[in-house]
C-alpha positions as CSV (number, residue, x, y, z in Angstrom):
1,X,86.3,10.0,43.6
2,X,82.7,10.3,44.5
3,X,80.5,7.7,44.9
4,X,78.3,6.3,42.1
5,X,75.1,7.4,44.1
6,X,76.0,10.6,44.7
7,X,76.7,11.5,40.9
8,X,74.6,14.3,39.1
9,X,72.6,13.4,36.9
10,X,73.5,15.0,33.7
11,X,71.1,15.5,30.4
12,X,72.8,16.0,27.2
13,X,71.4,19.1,25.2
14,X,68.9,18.6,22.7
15,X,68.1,15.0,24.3
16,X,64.4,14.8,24.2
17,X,62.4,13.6,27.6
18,X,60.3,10.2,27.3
19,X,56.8,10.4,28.5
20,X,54.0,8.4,29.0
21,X,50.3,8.1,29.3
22,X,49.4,8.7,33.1
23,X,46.4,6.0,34.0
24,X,43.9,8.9,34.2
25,X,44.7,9.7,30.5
26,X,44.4,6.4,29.6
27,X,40.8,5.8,30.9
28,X,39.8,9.3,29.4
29,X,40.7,8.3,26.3
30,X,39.2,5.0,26.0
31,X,36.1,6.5,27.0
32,X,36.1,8.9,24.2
33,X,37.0,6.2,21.8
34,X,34.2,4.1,22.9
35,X,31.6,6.9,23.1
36,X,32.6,7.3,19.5
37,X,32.1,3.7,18.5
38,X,28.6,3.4,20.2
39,X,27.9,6.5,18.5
40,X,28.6,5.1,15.2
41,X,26.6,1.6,15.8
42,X,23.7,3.3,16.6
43,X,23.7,5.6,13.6
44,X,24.6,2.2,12.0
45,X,21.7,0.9,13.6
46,X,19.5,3.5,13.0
47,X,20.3,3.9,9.3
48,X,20.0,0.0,8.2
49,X,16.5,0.2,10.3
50,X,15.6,2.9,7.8
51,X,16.8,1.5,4.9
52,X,14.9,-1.6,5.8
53,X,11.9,0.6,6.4
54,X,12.0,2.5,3.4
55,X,12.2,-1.0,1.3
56,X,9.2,-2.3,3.1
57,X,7.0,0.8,2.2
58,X,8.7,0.4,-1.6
59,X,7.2,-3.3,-1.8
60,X,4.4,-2.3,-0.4
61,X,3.6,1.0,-2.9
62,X,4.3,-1.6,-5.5
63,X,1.6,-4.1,-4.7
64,X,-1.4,-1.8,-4.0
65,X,-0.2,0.0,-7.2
66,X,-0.5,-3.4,-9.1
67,X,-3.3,-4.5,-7.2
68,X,-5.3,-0.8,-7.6
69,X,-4.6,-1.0,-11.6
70,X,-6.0,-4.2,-11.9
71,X,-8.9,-3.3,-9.6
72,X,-9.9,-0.5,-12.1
73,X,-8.6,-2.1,-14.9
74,X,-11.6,-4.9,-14.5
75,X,-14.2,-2.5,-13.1
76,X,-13.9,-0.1,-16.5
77,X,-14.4,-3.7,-19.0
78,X,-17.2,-4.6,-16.8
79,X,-20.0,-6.1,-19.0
80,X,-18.1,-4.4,-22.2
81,X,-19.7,-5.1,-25.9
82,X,-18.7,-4.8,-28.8
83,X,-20.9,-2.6,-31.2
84,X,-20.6,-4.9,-33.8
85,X,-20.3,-8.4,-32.1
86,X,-23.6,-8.5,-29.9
87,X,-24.8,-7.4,-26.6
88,X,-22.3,-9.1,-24.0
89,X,-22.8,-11.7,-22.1
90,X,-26.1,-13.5,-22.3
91,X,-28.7,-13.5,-24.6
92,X,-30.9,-10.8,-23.5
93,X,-29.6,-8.1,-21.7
94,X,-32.4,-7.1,-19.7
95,X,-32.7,-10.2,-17.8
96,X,-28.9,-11.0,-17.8
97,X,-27.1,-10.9,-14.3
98,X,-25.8,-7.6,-13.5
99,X,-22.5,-6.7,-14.6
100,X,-21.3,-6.2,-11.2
101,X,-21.9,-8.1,-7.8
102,X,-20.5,-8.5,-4.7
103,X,-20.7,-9.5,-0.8
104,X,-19.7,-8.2,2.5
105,X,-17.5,-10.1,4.5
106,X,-17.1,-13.2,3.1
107,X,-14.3,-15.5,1.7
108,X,-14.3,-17.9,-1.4
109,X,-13.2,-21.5,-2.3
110,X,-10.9,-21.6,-5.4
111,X,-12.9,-23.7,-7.6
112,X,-16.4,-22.9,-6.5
113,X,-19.2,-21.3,-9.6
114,X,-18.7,-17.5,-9.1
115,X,-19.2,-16.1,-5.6
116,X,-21.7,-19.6,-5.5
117,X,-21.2,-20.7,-1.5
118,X,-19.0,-18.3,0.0
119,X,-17.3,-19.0,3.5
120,X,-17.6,-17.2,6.2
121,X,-14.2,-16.7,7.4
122,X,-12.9,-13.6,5.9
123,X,-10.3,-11.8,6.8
124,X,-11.1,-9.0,9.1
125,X,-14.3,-8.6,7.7
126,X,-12.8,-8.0,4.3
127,X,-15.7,-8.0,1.2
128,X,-15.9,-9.8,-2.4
129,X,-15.9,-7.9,-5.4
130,X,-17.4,-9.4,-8.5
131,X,-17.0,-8.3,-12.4
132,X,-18.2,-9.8,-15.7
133,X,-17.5,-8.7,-19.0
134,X,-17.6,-10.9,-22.6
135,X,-14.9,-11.5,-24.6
136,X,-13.8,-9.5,-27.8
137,X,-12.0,-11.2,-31.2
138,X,-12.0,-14.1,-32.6
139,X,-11.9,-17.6,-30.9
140,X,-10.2,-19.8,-29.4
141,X,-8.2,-16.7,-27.5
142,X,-9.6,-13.1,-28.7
143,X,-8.1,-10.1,-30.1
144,X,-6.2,-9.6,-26.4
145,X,-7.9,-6.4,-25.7
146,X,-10.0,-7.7,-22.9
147,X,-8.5,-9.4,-20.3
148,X,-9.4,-11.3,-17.0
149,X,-7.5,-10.5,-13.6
150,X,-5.5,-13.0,-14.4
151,X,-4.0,-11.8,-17.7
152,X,-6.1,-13.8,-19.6
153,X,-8.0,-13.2,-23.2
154,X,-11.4,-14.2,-23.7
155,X,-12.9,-14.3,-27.2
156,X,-16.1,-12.5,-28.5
157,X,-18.9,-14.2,-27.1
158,X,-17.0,-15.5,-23.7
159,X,-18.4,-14.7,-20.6
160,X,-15.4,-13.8,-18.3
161,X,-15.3,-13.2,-14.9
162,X,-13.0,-11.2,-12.6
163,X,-12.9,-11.8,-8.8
164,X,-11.8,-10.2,-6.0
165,X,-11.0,-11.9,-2.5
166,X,-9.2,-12.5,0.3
167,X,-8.2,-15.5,1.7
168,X,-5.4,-17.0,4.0
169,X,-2.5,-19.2,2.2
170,X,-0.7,-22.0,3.5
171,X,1.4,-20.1,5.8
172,X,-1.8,-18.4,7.1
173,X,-0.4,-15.1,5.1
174,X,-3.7,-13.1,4.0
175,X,-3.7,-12.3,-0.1
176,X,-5.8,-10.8,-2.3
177,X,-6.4,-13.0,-5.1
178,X,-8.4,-12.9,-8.2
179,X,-10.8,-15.6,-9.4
180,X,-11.5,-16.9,-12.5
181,X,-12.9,-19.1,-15.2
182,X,-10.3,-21.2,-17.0
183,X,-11.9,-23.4,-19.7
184,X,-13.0,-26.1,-17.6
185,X,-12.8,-25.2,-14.0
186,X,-13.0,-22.3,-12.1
187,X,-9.4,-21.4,-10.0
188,X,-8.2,-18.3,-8.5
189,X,-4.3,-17.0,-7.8
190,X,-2.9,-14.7,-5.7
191,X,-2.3,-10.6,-6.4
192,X,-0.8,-9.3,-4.0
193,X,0.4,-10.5,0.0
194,X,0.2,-9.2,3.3
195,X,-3.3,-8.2,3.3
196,X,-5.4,-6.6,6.1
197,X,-8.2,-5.8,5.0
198,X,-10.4,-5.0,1.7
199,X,-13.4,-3.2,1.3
200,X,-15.9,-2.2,-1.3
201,X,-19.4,0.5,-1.6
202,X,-21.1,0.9,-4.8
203,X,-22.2,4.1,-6.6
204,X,-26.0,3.3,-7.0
205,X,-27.5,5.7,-9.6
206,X,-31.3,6.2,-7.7
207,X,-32.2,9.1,-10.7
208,X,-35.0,8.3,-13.4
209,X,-33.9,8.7,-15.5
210,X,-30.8,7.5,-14.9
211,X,-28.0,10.0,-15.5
212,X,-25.1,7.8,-14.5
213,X,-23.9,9.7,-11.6
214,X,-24.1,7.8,-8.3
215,X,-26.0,8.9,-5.9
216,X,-25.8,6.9,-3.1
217,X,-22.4,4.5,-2.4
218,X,-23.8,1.0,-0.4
219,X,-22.1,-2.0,0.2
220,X,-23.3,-5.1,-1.0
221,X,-25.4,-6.3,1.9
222,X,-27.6,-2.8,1.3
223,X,-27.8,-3.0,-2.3
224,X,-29.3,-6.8,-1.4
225,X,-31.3,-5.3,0.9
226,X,-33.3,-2.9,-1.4
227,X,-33.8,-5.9,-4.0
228,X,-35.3,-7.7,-1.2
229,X,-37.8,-5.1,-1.1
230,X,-38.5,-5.0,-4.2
231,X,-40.7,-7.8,-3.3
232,X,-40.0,-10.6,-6.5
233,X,-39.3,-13.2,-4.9
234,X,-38.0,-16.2,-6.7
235,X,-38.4,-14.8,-10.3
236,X,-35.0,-14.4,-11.7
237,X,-36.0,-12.6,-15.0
238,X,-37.7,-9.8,-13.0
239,X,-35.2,-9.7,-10.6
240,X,-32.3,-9.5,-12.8
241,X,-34.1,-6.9,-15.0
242,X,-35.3,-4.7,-12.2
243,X,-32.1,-5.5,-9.2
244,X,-29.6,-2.5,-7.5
245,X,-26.7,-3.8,-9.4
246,X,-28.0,-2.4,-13.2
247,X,-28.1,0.8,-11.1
248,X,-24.0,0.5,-10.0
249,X,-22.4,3.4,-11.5
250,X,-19.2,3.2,-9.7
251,X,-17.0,1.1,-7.8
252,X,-15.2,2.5,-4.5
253,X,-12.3,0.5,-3.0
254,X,-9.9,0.4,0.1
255,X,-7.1,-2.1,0.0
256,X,-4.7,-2.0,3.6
257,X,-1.2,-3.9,3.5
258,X,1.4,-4.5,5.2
259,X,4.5,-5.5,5.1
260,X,6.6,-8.8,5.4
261,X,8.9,-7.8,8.3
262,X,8.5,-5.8,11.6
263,X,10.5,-2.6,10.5
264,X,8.4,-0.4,12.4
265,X,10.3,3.1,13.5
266,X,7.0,4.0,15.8
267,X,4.9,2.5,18.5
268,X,1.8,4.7,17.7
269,X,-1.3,2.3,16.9
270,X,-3.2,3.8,14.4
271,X,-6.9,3.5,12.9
272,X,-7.5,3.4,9.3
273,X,-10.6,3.9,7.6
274,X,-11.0,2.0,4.7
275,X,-13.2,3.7,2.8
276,X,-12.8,7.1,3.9
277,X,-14.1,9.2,7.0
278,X,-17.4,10.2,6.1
279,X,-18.3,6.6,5.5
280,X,-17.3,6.2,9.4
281,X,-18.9,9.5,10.0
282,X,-22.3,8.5,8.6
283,X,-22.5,5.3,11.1
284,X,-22.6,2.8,8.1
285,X,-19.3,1.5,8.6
286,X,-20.9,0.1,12.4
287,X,-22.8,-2.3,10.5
288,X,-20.0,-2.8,8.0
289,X,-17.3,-5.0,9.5
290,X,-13.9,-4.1,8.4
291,X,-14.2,-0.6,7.5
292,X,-12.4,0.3,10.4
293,X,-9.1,-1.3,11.1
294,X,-7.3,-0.5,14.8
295,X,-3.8,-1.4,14.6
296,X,-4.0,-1.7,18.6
297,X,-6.3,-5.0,18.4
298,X,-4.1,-6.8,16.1
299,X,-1.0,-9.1,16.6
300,X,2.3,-7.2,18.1
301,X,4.1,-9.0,15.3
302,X,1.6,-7.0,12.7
303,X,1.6,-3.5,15.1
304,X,5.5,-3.6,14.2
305,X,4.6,-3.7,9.9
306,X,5.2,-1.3,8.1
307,X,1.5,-0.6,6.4
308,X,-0.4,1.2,3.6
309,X,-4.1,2.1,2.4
310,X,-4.8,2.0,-0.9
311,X,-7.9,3.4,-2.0
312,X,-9.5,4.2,-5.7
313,X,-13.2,5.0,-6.8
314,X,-13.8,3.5,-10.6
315,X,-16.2,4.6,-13.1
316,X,-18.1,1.8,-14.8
317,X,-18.5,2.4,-18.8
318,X,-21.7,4.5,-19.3
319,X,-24.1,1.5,-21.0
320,X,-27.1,-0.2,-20.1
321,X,-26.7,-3.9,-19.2
């Protein structure tokens, strides 16, 4: 009898051979599977970074819509009358204010007359922008066809107001808000968030006749400026009847957001002109602070926003103040 150790080994037909993975195998294969899984993570990544993107820009288009259609929405009712309810606000329409007014880089206080003291701390250089119109219907609250910036209706013989600014709110966030007068105070509420800068020029109608086509665009400090030199000192009635601002035929803005998270996709720092290149062109925007915005001297926080300019020119209603 032969020995145990010494026996053939003997494989019954059909009997199927176990195998298993060598170590080599092993590591190959968990090296594809994790190439694969990082692969997927960062088109994960890459797609909720987009998404997020894409719902900043949304937000964004939404506010300097709103913002833009209320913009022109006040500029078009500026110092509107009613053929047969009167000549608008104040008495005398020769030596009422202007229908339109403004100022360059400067802030307000809620609850201040007007644009009465403004501050000095605006927000990179952004401007004031100034509308008044009278009311339309009867009292206490009008017919509802003319409407303040903040949605509300002011009755024939009213003087309303509608007033763009920006200031910072409590979080230090910069808004545009619009300014009013309520029916015993004056307040002001908040448009639109995440505000970098806004900018106004006026369309100054220089022809004489005038033929309501502008023919010059200014910004406010210019337009005050060429009142100065008109040389009437303190007498309101002549100033009002013969001042820049009876001559504003048009109202041209630039409105620059951002928005509330860093969802940037790029590192490029851009410049935006506020109210257009051959404003910057012309040298005007040197003296004009905040018509040129460089994203490279802001806050890395802000560099990473996802941002927008808005920017509209208005046509005011073709009447004599």
């Amino acid at each position: 009898m032969m020995p145990p150790r010494c026996r053939p080994r003997v494989q019954l037909p059909g009997a199927a051979r176990e195998r298993g993975l060598t170590l080599a195998e092993m590591l190959v294969a968990l090296a594809a599977g994790l190439a694969v899984v990082l692969g997927a993570g960062r088109l994960m990544g890459l797609a909720s970074a987009a998404y997020a993107a894409q719902v900043e820009a949304a937000a964004i288009d939404d506010g300097g819509r709103y913002a833009l259609d209320l913009i022109g929405r006040a500029v078009r009712q500026a110092a509107w009358t009613d053929p047969g309810g009167g000549a608008g606000p104040g008495a005398d329409p020769d030596t009422a204010p202007a229908r339109v007014a403004g100022l360059d880089a400067r802030s307000l206080a809620r609850t201040t007359a007007a644009i009465d003291d403004p501050l000095p701390d605006a927000v990179n250089g952004s401007d004031v922008l100034a509308l008044r119109f009278s009311g339309a219907g009867a009292a206490p609250d009008g017919d509802g066809s003319v409407l303040g910036c903040a949605g509300f209706a002011y009755a024939e013989g009213e003087e309303g107001w509608s007033i763009f600014y920006v200031a910072r709110n409590a979080e230090g966030e910069a808004e545009l808000r619009c300014k009013y007068r309520g029916t015993s105070n004056w307040s002001a509420d908040a448009l639109v968030g995440g505000v970098d800068g806004f900018q106004v020029l006026y369309g100054v109608d220089t022809d004489t006749p005038r033929d309501f086509v502008a023919n010059r665009y200014l910004n406010a400090g210019a337009i005050a400026a060429l009142d100065a030199a008109l040389g009437l000192g303190a007498d309101v009635d002549e100033l009002h009847r013969h001042t820049h601002w009876k001559r504003v035929v048009s109202v041209r803005v630039g409105l620059l957001l951002h928005g509330a998270r860093p969802t940037r996709l790029d590192a490029e720092a851009l410049d935006y002109d506020l109210l257009g290149l051959a404003y910057t062109a012309s040298g005007a925007a040197a003296a004009d602070p905040g018509a040129t915005l460089r994203e490279a001297r802001m806050p890395a926080a802000l560099r990473a926003r996802e941002r927008r300019l808005f920017t509209a020119t208005v046509a005011l209603p073709p009447v004599l103040p």
